[in-house]
DODRENRO-927799 format. One record per residue: chain; residue number from 1; x, y, z of N, C-alpha, C in turn; residue in three letters. Coordinates in steps of 0.02 Angstrom, whole numbers. Example, Ala and Ser with C-alpha at 12.3 -4.5 7.8 and 13.67 -1.06 7.14 Angstrom:
// residues 2
 chaine num   n_px   n_py   n_pz  ca_px  ca_py  ca_pz   c_px   c_py   c_pz residu
      A   1    660   -284    390    615   -225    390    660   -165    390    Ala
      A   2    642   -112    354    684    -53    357    645      2    394    Ser
This chain:
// residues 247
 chaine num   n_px   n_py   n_pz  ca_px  ca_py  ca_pz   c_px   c_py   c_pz residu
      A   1   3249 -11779   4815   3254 -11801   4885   3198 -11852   4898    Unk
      A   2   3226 -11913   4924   3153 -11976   4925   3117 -11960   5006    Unk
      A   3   3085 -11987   5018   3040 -11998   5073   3098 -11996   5127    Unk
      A   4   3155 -12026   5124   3181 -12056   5186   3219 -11982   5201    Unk
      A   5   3229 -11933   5180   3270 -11896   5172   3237 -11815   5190    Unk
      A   6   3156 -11828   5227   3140 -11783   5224   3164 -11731   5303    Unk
      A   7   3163 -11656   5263   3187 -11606   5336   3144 -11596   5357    Unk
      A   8   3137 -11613   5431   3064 -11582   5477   3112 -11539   5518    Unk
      A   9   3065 -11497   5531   3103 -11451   5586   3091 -11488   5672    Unk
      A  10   3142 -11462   5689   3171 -11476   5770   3112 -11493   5820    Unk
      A  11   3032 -11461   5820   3010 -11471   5861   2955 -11551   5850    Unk
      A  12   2965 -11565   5761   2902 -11619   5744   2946 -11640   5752    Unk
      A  13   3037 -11654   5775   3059 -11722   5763   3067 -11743   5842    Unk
      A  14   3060 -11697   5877   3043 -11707   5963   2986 -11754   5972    Unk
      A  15   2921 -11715   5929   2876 -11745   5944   2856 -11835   5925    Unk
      A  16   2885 -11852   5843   2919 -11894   5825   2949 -11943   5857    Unk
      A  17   3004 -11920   5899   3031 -11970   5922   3008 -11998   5995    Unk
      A  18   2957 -11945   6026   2908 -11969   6078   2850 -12038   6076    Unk
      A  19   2846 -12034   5998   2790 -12104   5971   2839 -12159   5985    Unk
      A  20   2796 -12207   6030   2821 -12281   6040   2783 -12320   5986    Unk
      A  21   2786 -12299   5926   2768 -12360   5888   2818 -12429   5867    Unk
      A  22   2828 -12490   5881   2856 -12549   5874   2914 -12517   5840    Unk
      A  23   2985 -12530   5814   3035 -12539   5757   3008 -12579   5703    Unk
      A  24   2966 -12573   5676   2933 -12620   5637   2924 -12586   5553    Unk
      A  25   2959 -12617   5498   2956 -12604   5417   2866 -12601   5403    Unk
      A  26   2831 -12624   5441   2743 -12619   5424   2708 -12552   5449    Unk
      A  27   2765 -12517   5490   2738 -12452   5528   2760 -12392   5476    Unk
      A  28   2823 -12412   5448   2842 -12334   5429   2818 -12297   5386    Unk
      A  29   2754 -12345   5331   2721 -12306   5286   2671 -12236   5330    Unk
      A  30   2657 -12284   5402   2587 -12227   5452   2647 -12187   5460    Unk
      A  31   2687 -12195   5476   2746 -12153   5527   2772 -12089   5466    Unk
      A  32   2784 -12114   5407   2779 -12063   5376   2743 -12011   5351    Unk
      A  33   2675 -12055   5335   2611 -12009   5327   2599 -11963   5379    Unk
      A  34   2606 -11979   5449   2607 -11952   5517   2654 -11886   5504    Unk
      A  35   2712 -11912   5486   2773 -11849   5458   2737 -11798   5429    Unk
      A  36   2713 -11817   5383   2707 -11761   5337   2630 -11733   5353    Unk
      A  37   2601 -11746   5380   2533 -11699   5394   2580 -11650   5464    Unk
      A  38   2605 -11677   5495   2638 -11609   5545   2663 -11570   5522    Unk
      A  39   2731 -11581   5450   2742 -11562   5411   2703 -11466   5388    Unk
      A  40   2649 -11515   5362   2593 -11479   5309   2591 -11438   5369    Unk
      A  41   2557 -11437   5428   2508 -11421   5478   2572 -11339   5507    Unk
      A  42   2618 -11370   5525   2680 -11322   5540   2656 -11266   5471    Unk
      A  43   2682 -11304   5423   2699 -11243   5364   2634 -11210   5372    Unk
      A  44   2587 -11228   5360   2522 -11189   5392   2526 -11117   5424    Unk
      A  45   2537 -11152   5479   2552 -11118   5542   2597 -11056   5513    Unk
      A  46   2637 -11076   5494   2703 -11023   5483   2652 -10965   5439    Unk
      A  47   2632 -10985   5398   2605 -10927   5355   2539 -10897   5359    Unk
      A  48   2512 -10907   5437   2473 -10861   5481   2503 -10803   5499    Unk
      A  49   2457 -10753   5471   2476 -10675   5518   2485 -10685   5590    Unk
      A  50   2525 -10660   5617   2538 -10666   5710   2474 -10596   5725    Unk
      A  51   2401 -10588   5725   2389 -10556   5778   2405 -10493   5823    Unk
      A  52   2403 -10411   5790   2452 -10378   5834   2395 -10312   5884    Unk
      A  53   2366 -10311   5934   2328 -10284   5957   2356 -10214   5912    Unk
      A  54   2290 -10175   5890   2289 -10098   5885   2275 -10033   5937    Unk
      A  55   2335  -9999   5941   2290  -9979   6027   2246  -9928   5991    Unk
      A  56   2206  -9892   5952   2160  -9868   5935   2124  -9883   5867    Unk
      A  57   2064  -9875   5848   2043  -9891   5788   1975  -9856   5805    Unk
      A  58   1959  -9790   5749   1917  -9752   5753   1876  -9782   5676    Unk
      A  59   1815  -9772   5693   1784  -9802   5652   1730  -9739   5627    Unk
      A  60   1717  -9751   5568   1685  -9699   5516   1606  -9680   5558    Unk
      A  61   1584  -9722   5592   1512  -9708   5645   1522  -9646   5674    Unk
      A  62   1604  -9631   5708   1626  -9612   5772   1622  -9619   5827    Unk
      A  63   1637  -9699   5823   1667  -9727   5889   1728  -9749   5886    Unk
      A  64   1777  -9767   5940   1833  -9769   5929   1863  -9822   5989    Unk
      A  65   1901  -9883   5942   1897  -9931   5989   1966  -9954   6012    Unk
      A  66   1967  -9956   6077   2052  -9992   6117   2091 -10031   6109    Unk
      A  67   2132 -10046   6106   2172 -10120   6124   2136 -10148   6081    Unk
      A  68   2129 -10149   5992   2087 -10191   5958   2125 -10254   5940    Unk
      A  69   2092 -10301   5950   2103 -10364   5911   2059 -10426   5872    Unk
      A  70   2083 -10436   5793   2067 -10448   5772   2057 -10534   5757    Unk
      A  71   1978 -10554   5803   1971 -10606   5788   1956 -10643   5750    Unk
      A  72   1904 -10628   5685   1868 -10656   5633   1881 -10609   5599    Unk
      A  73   1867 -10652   5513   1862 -10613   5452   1840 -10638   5424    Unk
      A  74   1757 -10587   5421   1699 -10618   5361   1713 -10573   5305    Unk
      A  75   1680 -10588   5258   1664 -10556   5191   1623 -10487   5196    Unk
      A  76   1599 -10490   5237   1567 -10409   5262   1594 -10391   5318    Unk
      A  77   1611 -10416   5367   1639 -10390   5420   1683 -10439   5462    Unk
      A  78   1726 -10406   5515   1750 -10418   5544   1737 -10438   5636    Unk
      A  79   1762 -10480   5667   1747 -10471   5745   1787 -10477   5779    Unk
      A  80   1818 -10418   5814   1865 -10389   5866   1849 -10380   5938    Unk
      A  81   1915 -10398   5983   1907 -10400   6027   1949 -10319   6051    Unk
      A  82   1893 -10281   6114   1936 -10231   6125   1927 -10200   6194    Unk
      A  83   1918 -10161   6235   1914 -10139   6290   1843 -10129   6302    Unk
      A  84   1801 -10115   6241   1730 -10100   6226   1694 -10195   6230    Unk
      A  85   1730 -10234   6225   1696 -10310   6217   1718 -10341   6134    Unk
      A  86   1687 -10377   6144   1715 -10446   6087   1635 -10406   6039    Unk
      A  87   1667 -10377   5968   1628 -10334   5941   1616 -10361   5859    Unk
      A  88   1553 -10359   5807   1557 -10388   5764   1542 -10314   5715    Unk
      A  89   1596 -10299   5679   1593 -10225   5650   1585 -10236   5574    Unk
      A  90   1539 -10204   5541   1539 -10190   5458   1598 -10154   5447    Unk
      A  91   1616 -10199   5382   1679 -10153   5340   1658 -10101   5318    Unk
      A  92   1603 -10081   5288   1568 -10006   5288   1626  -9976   5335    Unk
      A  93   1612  -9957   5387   1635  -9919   5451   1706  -9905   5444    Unk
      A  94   1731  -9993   5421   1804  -9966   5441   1864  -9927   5438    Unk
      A  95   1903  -9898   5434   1944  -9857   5418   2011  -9903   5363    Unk
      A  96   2029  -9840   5316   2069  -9873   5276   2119  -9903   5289    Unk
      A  97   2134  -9898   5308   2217  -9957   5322   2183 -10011   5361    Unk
      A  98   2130 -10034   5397   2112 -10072   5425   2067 -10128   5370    Unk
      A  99   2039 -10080   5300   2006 -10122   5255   2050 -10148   5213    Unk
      A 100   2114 -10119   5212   2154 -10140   5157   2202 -10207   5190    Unk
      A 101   2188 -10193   5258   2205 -10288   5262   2164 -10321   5282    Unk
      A 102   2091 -10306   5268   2039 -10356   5289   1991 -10327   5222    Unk
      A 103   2010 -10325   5175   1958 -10312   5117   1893 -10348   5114    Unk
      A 104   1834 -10298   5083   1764 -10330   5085   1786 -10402   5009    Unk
      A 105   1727 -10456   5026   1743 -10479   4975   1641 -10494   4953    Unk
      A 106   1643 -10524   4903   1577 -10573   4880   1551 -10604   4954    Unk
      A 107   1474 -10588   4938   1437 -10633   4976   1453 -10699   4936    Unk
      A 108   1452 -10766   4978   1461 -10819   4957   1386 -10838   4933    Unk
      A 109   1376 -10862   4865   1333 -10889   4837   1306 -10949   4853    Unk
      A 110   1229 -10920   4874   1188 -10981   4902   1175 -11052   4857    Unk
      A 111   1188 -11098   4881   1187 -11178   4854   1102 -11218   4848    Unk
      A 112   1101 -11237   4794   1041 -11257   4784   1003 -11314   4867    Unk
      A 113    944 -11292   4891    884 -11326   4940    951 -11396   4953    Unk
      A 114    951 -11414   5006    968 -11477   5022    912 -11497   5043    Unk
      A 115    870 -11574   5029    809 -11602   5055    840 -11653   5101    Unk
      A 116    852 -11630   5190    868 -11689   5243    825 -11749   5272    Unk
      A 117    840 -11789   5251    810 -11861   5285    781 -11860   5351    Unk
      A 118    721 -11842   5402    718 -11849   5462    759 -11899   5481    Unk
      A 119    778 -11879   5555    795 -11922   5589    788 -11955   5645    Unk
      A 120    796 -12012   5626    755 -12068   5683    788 -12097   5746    Unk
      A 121    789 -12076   5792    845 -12100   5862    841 -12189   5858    Unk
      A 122    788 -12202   5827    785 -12279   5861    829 -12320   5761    Unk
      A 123    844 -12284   5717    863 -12299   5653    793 -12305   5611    Unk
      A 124    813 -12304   5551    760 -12310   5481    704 -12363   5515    Unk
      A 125    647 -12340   5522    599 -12408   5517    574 -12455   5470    Unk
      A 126    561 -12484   5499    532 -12560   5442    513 -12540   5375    Unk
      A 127    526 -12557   5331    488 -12564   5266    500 -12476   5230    Unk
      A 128    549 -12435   5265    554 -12356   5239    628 -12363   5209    Unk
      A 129    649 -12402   5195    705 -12417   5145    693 -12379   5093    Unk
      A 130    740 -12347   5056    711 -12323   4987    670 -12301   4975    Unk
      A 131    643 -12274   4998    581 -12220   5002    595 -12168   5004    Unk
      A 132    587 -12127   4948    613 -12054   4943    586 -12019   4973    Unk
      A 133    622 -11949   5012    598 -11907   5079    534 -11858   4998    Unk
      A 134    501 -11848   5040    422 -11808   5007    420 -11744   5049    Unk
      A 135    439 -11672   5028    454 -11608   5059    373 -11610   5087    Unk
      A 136    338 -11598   5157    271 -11587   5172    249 -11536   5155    Unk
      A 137    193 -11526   5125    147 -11464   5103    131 -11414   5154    Unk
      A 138    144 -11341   5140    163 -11285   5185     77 -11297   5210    Unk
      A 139     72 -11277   5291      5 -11258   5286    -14 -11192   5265    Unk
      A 140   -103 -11207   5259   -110 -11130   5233   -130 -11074   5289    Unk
      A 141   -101 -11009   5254   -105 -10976   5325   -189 -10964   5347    Unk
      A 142   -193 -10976   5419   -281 -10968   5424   -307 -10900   5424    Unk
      A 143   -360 -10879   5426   -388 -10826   5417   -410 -10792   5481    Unk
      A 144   -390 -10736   5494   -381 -10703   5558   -475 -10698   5574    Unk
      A 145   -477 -10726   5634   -542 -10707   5676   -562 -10645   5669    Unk
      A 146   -619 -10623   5654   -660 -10545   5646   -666 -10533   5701    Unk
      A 147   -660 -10464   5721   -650 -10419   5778   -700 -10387   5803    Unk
      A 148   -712 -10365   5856   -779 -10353   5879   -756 -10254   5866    Unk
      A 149   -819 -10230   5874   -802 -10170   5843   -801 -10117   5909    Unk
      A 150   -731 -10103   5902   -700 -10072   5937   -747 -10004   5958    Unk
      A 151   -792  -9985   5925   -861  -9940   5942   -914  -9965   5946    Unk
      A 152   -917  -9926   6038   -981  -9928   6064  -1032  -9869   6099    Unk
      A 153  -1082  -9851   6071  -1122  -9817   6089  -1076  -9724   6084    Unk
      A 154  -1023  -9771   6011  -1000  -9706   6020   -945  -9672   6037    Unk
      A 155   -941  -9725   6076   -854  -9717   6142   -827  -9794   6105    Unk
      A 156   -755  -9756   6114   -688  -9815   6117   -640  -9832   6184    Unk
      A 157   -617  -9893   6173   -574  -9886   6247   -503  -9882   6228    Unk
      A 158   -485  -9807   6210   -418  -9785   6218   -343  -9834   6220    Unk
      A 159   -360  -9868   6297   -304  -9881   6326   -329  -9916   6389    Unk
      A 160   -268  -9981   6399   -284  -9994   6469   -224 -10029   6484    Unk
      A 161   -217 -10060   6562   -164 -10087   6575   -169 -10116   6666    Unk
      A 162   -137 -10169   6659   -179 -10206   6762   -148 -10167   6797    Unk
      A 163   -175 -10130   6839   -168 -10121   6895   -216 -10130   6967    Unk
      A 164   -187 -10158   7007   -218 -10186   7062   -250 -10121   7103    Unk
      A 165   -289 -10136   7125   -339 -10098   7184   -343 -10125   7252    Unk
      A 166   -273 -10093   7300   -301 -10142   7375   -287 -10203   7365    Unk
      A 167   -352 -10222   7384   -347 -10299   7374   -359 -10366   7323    Unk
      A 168   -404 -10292   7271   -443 -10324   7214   -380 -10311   7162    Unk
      A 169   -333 -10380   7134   -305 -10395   7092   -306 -10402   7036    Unk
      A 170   -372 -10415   6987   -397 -10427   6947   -417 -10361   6923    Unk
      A 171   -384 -10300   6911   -410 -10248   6878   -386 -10220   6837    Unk
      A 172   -405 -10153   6797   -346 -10122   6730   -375 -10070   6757    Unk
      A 173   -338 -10002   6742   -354  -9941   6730   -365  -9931   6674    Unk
      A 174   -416  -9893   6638   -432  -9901   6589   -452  -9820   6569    Unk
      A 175   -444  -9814   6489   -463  -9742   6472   -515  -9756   6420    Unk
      A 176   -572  -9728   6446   -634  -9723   6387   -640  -9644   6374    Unk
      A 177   -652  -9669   6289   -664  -9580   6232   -733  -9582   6223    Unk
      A 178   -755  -9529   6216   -827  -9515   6189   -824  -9460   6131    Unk
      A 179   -821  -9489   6073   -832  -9463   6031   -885  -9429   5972    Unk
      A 180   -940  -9438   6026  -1004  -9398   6008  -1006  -9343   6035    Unk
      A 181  -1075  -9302   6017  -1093  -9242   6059  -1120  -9220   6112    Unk
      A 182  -1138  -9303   6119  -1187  -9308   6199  -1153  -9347   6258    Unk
      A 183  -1188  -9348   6331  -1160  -9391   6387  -1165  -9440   6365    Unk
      A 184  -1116  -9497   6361  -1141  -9563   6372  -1129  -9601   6450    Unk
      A 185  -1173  -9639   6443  -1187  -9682   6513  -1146  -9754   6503    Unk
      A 186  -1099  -9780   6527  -1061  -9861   6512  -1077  -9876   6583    Unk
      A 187  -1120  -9936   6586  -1084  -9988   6643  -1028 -10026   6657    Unk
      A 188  -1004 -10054   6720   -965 -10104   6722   -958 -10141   6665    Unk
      A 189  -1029 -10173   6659  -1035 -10237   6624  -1034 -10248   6546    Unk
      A 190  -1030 -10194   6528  -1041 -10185   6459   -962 -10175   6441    Unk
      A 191   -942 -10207   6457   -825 -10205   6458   -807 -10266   6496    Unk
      A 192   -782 -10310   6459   -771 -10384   6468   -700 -10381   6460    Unk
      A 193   -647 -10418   6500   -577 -10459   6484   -573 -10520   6484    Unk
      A 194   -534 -10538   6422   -517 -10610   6399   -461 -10623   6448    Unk
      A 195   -438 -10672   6477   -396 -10695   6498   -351 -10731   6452    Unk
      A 196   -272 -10757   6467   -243 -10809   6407   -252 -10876   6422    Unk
      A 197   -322 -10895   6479   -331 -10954   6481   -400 -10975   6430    Unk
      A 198   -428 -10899   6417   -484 -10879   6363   -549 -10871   6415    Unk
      A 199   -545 -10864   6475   -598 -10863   6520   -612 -10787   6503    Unk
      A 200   -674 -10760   6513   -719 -10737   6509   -736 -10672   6561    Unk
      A 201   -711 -10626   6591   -750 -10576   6649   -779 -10534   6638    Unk
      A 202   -848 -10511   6643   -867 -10458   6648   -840 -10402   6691    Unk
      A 203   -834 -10353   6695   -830 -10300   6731   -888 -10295   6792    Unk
      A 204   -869 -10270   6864   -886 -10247   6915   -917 -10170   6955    Unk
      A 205   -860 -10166   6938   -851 -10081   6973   -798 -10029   6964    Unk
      A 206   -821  -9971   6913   -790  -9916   6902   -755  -9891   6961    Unk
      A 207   -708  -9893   6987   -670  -9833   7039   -620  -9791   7006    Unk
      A 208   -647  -9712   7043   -605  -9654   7026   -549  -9660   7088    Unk
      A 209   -496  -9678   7080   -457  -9672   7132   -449  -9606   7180    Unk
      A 210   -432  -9602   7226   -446  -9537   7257   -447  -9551   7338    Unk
      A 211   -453  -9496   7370   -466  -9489   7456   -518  -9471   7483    Unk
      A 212   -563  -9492   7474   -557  -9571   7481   -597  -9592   7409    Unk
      A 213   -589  -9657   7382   -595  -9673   7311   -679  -9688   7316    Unk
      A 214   -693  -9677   7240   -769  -9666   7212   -776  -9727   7184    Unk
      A 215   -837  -9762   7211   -865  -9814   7178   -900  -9824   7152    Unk
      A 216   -902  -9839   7068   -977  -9813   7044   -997  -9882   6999    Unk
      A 217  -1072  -9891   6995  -1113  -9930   6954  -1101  -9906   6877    Unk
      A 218  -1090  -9852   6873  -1109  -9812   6820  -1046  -9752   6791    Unk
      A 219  -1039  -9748   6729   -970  -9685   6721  -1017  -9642   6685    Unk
      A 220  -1026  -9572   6680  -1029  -9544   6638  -1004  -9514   6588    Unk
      A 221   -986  -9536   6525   -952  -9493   6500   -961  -9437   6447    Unk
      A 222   -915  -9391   6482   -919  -9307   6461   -924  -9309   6353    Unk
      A 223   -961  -9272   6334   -950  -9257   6255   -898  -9259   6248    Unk
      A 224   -854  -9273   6202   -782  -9256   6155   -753  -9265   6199    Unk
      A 225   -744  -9309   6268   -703  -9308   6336   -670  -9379   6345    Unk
      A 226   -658  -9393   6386   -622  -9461   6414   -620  -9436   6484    Unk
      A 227   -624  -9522   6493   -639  -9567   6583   -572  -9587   6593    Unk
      A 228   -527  -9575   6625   -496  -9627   6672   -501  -9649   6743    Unk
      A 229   -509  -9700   6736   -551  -9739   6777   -511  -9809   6796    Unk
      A 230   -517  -9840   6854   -491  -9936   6873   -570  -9948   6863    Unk
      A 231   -561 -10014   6829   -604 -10061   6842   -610 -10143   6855    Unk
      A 232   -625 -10141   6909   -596 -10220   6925   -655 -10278   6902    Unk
      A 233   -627 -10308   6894   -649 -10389   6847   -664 -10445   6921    Unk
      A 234   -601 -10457   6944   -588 -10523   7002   -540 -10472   7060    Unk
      A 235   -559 -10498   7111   -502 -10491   7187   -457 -10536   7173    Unk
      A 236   -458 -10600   7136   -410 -10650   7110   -356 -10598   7040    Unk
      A 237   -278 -10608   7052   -254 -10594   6993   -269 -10640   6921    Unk
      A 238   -256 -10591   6869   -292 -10619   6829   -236 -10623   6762    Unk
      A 239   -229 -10656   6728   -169 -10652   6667   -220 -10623   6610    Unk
      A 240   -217 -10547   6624   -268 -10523   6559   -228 -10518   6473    Unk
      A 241   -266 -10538   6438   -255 -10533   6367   -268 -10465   6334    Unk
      A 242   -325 -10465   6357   -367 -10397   6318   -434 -10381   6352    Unk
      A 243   -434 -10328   6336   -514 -10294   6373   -528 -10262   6302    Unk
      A 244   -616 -10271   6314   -677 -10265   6261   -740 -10238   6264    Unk
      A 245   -769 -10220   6212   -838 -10209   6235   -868 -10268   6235    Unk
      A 246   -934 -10259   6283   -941 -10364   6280  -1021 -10370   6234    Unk
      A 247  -1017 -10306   6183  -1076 -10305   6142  -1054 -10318   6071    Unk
């Protein structure tokens, strides 16, 4: 059967005969090529599964999903749409008749580094013709800043976190341990917060919250015990980073 002779079905020859291309012997080579990719594209089509919602599909987890339908099919899993949402499920899970028409297959094998050309919005500049792309040297990782030592006089600070006082914004509640055998004495000042602008506060004033609240210069803290305690920094809020000993 030659070219001129080919069967399209009923709806590409609708579409076909909708093209106003000229009556012209210089067209019919496109006009045919045109033919036959709709052709191809139909037969395609035809030998797609039609899609059939599942109204249940219990899955090996034990969950169990509605009205499933099946949108994607990876090599490990699948992604279905169902009463639960548009869901991306491991074939692990799935139940047999559901793997045996969506079988696991091979991870697809990774392809050797592609090295991409930056790219330049304004095009290649002057004189970078032929110039082979040069992968940039990783930096090296830097070396973490030494830490101030989280013991002082003995005591650690537990825990803390902002909370405002009234009007004074700038504060944390804070929990100090004493892990010796004796009272220790902490001032305000000896407990500093970094801000994330890197500014600098000393501490103010210990308050025990309460009715009416305790204001102290000074905490004592109990042997083998812990303080919780506010201590405010600024009446200004403050974007705290971290609180420290400031020794």
């Amino acid at each position: 059967m030659g070219p001129d002779n080919v069967c399209l079905p009923r709806e590409l020859q609708l579409r076909i005969a909708q093209m106003t291309l000229p009556p012209s012997w210089a067209f019919r080579p496109l006009l045919l090529a045109a033919c036959l990719v709709l052709l191809a594209a139909a037969r395609a089509a035809e030998t797609l599964p039609t899609p059939t919602p599942v109204g249940t599909m219990p899955l090996l987890d034990g969950r169990v999903l509605h009205n499933v339908l099946v949108k994607s099919n990876y090599y490990d899993s699948i992604v279905v749409k169902a009463d639960e949402g548009l869901l991306k499920i491991s074939k692990v899970i799935l139940p047999k008749e559901v793997l045996d028409l969506y079988p696991a297959r091979p991870a697809p094998v990774a392809g050797p580094d592609t090295l991409m050309q930056p790219f330049g919005p304004n095009g290649p500049q002057a004189g970078t013709a032929g110039v082979p792309y040069v992968r940039p040297t990783p930096r090296p990782t830097p070396t973490p800043r030494p830490t101030r030592d989280p013991i002082y006089k003995g005591c650690t600070i537990v825990n803390y976190q902002p909370k405002a006082f009234h009007d004074s914004l700038g504060c944390v509640e804070i929990v100090i341990r004493n892990e010796t055998d004796n009272v220790v004495v902490i001032s305000p000042g000896e407990i500093v917060c970094l801000t994330a602008q890197g500014l600098r506060r000393p501490g103010w004033n210990f308050i025990t919250d309460g009715v009416p609240p305790i204001i102290k210069r000074q905490e004592f803290i109990p042997a083998h015990g812990d303080v919780d305690d506010l201590l405010t920094f600024s009446n200004e809020a403050l974007d705290i980073s971290t609180v420290q000993w400031a020794h």
